[in-house]
N, C-alpha and C positions, 0 to 999 in steps of 0.2 A: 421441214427442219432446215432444209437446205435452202430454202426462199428468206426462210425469217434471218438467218446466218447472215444472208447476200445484203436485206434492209437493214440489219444492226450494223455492218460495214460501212456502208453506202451511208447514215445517219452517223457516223464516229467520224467518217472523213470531212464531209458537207460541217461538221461544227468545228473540225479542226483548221479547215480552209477558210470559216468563218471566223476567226480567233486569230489567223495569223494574217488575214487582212486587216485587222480591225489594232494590230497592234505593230508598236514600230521595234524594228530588230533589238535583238539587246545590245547595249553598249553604244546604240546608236545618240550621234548629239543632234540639239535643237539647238541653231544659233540665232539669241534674239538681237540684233542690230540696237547699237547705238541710237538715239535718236526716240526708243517704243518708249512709248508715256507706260508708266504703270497705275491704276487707279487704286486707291485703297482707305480705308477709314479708321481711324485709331482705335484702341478698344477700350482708352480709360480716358478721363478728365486730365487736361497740362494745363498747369496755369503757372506764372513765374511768381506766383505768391505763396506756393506751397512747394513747389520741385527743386530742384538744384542743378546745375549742370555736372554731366558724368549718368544721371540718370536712364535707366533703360525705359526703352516705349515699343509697343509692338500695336500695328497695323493689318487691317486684315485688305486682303485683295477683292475687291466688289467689283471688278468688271473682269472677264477672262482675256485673253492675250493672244490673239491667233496668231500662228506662222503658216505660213500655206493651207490653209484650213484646215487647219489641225489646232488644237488649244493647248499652247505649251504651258501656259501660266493659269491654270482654273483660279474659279473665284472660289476663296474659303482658304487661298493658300497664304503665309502672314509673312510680313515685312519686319524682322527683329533689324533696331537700332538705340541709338543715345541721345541724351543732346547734347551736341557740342559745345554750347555755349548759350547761354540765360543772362539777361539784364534786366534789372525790375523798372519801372521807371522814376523819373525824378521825380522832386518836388514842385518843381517851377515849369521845367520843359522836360523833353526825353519822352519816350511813351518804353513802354515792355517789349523784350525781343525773346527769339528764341527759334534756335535752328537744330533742327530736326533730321540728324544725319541717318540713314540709313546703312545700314551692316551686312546682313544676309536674307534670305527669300529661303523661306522653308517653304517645301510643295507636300499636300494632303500625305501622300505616299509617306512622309518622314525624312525627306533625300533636302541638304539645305547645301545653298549657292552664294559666293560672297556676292555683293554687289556696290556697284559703283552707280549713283545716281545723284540727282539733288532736284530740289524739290521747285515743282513752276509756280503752283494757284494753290490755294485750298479755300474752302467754302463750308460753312457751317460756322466761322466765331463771328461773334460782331466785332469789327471792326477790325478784322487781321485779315493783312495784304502779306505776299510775299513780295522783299525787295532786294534785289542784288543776287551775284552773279553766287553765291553760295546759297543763294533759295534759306537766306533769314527770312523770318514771320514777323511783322510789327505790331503793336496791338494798337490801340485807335489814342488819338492824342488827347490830351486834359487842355489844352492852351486857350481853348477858347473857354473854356469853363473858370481857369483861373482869372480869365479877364473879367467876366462876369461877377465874379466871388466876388475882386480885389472892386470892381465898378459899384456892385452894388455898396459894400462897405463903404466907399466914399459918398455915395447917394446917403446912406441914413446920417451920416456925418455931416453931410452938409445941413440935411434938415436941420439935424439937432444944434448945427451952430449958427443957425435962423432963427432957431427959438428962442436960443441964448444971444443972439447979436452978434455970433464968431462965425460966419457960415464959413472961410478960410481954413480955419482954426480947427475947425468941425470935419473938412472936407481933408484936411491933411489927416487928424486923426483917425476918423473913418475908415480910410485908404490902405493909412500904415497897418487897421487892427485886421482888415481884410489881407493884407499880405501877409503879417502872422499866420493869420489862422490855417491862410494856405498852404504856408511851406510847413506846417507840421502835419500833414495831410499828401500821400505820396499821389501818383496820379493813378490813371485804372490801368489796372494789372492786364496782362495778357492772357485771356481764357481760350481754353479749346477743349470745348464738351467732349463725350465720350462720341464718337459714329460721324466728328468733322471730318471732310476730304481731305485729301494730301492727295496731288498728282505729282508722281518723279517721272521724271525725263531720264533713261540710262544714259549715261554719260561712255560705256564701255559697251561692248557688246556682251550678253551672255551666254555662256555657254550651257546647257543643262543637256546631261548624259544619263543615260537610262533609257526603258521604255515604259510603256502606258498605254490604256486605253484612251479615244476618246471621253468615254465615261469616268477614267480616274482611276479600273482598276486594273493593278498589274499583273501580268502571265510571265509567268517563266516559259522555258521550253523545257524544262523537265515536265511542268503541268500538264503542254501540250502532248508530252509522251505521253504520259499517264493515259490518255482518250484511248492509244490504240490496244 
């Protein structure tokens, strides 16, 4: 009795010592420096043909976040933010914009952080670049296509005033019905499917308070009382 007493001990301390290495003090902070890219991917479709600015959007985190070997940011943790600002594009030039402000970092646990970031690259729409120092998204430009539209329209217009003897006549009309048809016709809208990348840059450091596992899950020290 006395032996099994000694190993049920010996087995309650060894997983207690094992639980409070494995976990960071309570109250303790993580400070992520200015500068950590965050990686993340949106979880719904944005396009400036449907959304409005003031709209909420939330990103999920797809790469973890190390500070000294340890992962203060797991993947699965999500980015809630707005857009600041939408512009659709023109008719003639302009293409689609649309900036993607970031707000808070909720972590698995339920504990949320505000955040200060802005956005570098993202990957996943056709043809959106990120441009300028607020990390706007532009969406791909129409200009060469109206050139084409408004060329080809003066091409059938020429023929058709070769047939008739006005190829001038033909090639003005043409021209003109090619630039009608374009400016009633906006240019391509800026898309960003549901699981495109967004990389932010913190612009501030963060601070996140609490503890954790490795693995994501949390111990109190009451818990760990509980063992003996």
């Amino acid at each position: 009795m006395v032996k099994r007493a000694l190993l049920a001990v010996l087995a309650s301390l060894a997983t207690v010592s094992f639980l409070s290495a494995a976990t960071v003090t309570t109250g303790a902070k993580v400070s992520i420096p200015a500068g950590t890219v965050i990686h993340c991917r949106i979880a719904e479709t944005l396009t400036t043909k449907l959304n409005t600015a003031g709209q909420a959007f939330q990103a999920t985190v797809s790469e973890p976040v190390m500070i000294d070997g340890r992962e203060a940011i797991p993947v699965g943790s999500t980015i809630q933010g707005r857009i600041a600002n939408l512009q659709r594009p023109g008719r003639i030039k302009g293409v689609g914009e649309m900036r993607l402000l970031p707000e808070t970092l909720a972590l698995p646990g339920g504990r949320t952080f505000s955040l200060t970031a802005v956005l570098l690259t993202t990957y996943g729409a056709e043809g959106a670049k990120v441009d300028g120092a607020e990390g706007t998204i532009k969406g791909p430009t129409s200009r060469i296509e109206s050139i084409e539209e408004i060329g080809g329209g003066t091409g059938v217009g020429t023929l058709l005033g070769l047939i008739f003897h006005h190829p001038i006549v033909g090639a003005a009309v043409g021209g003109t019905a090619g630039l009608v048809d374009r400016m009633r016709r906006r240019g391509k809208d800026l898309n960003l499917p549901a699981g495109t990348q967004l990389n932010y840059q913190l612009m501030r450091a963060l601070e996140l308070e609490g503890h954790s596992t490795p693995t994501g899950i949390h111990v109190s020290e009451q818990s760990l009382g509980a063992g003996h």
